[in-house]
N, C-alpha and C positions, 0 to 999 in steps of 0.2 A: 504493500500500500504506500502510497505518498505521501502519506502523515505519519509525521516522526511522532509515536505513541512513547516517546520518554519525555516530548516537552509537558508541561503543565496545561493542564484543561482547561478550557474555557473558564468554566463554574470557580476555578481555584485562585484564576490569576488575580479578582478584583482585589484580594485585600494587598497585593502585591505591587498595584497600582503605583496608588499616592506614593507611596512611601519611596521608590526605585525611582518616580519621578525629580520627587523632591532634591534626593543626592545627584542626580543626572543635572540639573539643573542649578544645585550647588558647586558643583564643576564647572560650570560656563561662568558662572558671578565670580569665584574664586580665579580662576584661571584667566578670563576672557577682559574682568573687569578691572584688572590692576593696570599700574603704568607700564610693567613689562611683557606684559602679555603679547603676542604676537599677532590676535589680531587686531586689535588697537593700533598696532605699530603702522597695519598697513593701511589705515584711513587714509590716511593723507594724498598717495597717489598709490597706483596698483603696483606692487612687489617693493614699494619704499619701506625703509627700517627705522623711520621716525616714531617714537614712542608718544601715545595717549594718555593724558592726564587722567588719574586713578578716580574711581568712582566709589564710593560707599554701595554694601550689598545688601536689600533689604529684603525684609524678615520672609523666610518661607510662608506661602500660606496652605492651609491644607484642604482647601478646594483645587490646586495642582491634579491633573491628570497626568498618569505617567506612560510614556511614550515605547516602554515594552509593549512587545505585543498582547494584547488580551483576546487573542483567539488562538486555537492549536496550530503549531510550527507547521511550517511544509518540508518535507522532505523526499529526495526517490530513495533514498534507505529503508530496508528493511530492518523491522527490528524480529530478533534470531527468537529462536524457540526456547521453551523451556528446559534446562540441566538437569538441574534433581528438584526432588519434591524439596526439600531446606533450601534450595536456594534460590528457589520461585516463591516460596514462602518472604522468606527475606527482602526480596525484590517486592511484593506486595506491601511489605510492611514501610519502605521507602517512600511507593508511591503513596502509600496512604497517607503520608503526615501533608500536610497542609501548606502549598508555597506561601498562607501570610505568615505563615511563622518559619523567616529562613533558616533563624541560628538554628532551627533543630531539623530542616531541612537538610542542611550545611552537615550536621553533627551525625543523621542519619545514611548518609550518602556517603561520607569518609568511610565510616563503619563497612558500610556493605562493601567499600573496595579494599577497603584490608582485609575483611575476609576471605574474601573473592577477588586475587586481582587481574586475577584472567577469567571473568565471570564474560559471557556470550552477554548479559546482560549491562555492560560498564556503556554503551552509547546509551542506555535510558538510563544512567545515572547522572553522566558527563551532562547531558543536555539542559535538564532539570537544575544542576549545582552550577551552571552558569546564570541561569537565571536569579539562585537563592544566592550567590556572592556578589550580581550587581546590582538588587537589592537589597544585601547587605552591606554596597561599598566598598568590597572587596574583590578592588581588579587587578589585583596582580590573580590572585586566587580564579577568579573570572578568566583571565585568558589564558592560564593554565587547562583548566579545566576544557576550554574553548576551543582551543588547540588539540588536545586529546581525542576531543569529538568529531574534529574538523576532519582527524587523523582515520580516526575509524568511518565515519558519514561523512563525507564530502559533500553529498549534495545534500547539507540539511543546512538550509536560506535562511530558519530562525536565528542559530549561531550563527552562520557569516554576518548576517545584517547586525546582529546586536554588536557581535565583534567589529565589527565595520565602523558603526556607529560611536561605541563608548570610547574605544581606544584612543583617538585625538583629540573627543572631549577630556579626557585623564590628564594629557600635558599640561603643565602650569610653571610658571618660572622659574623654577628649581630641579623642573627635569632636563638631566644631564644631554646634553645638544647631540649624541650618539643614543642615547637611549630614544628619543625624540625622534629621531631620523627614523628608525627599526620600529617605532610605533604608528610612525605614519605609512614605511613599505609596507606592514602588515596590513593597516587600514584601507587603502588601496588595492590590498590583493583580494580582500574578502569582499572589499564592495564588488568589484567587479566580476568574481565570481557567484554574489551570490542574483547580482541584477543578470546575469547570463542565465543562470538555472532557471532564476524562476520562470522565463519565458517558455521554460521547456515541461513544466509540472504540468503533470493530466489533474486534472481534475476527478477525486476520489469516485466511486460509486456511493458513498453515502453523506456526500455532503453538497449544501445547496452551491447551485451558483450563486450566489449570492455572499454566502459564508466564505466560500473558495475565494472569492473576488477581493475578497476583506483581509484574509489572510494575507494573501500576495500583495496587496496594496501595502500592506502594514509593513512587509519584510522590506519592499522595494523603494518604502518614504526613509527607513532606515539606511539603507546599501545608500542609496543616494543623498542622506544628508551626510554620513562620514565622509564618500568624496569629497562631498561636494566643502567640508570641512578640511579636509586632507588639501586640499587645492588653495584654501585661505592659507594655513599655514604654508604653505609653500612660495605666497605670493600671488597665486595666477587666479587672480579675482573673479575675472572673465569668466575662465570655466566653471568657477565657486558657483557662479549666478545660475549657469543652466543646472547643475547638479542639484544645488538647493529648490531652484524653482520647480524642479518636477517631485521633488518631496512633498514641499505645501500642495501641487497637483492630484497626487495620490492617493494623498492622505485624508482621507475624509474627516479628519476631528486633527488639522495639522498642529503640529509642537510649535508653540509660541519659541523657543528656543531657534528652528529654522526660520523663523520670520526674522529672529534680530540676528542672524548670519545671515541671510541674506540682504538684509538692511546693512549690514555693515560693508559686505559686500560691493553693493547698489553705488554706497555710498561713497569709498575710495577708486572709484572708476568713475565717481561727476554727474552717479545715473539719480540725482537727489531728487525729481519723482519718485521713482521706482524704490528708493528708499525710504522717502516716508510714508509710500504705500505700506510697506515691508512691515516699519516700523509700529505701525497706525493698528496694524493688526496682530502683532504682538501685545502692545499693551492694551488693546480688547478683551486680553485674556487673562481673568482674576489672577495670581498667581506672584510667584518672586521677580522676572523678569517686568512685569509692569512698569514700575518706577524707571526701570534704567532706559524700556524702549521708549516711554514716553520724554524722556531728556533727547532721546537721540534724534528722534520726532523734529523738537525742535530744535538740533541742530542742524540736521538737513536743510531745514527748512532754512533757516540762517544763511548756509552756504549757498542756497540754491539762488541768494541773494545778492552776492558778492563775488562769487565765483561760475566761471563758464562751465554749462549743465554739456555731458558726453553727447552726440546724434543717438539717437534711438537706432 
């Protein structure tokens, strides 16, 4: 089947929501909103290393949606049969604990791979304990786990896209400029593998179109906002703009998070329409990033006054 049957179900992921949102988006304020942050740096002009004066990050709030997927992963992996009767048991008792509760997600899922660490079962474990460590915050543990599953399931578009996605929001001004580098090749490699796949997934026999459509959108607003992120840090704005813009595109309920990268985007390319578009509807959305889109709002606006706006 094409559903990878180790991510988290529908039913389980809401209370896992808020919560992975809110740390996702505490990485953008922390990382994104200081004076060294990199992409601050390149407001200015596209791929310039002039630094942005720091912003104050305000308070989480927990009407935040979180931008994991909350419908089941796609995959063309098979998930293998069952071993013995204990260690289908075990794998049961895994699944059963609850993604709103990581740490014992987390605590449950270690367990079963020490006991088991050649279990036929370790991609429904992998898959699952990436979600409960980047809901829990923990991504070095996150792409560890990520990577293991990537290893065994290649074609499973939940992990690429999330890995796709988190890994260069994780950078912040004190990750080492080699470490950096190797988190954005990674970033890159997953987006575009997992926006290749999904083109190619059939559609289950027991799930709606409708469902299907939701799932791939949701993988695919991910794959392409990590480029499309992978591409800011790198300089090349330009392309920042398409990859971001088809995120907001796809995403049927988009991350206020790719509205102010692409505003920031819009913005150090001169496109300050398209920026305080960007911007305008980021801070639409209740949440932590509000206050900071709405400042940048109107600094676009500002610019779009005193300086020459890019041709469309």
């Amino acid at each position: 089947m094409p559903l990878a049957n180790q991510g988290p179900r529908p039913n389980r992921r809401k209370g896992m929501r808020k919560k992975s949102n809110l740390w996702l988006r505490g990485l953008i304020l922390a990382g994104f909103l200081s004076g060294t942050c990199a992409l601050a740096a390149a407001e200015g002009s596209q791929g310039s290393q002039s630094s942005q004066g720091s912003q104050s990050q305000p308070p989480a709030q927990s009407t935040d949606k979180s931008k994991t997927p909350d419908v089941t992963p796609l995959s063309l992996d098979n998930t293998p049969a069952p071993v013995n009767a204990e260690e289908d048991a075990a794998f049961k008792a895994f699944q059963a604990v609850p993604m709103s509760d990581a740490k014992q997600k987390i605590q449950s899922g270690e367990a079963f791979l020490q006991k088991y660490p050649e279990s036929r079962y370790r991609t429904g474990v992998y898959a699952p304990l990436v979600f409960a460590c980047l809901q829990d915050g923990q991504v070095q543990k996150m792409e560890e786990y990520g990577e293991k599953e990537i290893a065994l399931a290649p074609n499973d578009v939940s992990t690429l896209a999330i890995m796709a996605q988190t890994l260069p929001r994780s950078i912040h001004s004190s990750t080492p400029p080699a470490e950096a580098t190797q988190l954005l090749e990674k970033a890159e490699k997953y987006s575009k593998q997992a926006i290749e796949i999904a083109s190619t997934l059939p559609k289950p026999a027991n799930m709606t179109d409708e469902a299907f459509a939701a799932a791939k959108n949701q993988d695919l607003a991910m794959a392409h906002s990590g480029l499309g992120l992978v591409y800011i840090r790198r300089g090349k704005n330009a392309e920042a703009i398409t990859e971001l813009s088809e995120a907001v595109k796809v995403d049927p309920n988009p991350d206020p998070v790719n509205y102010y990268l692409l505003g920031m985007a819009s913005k150090s390319t001169s496109h300050f329409d398209d920026a305080i578009t960007a911007f305008n509807k980021c801070a639409a959305v209740p949440g932590a990033m509000q206050a900071v889109c709405k400042a940048q709002a109107d600094d676009a606006k500002k610019k779009s006054t005193t300086e020459l706006s890019a041709p469309k």
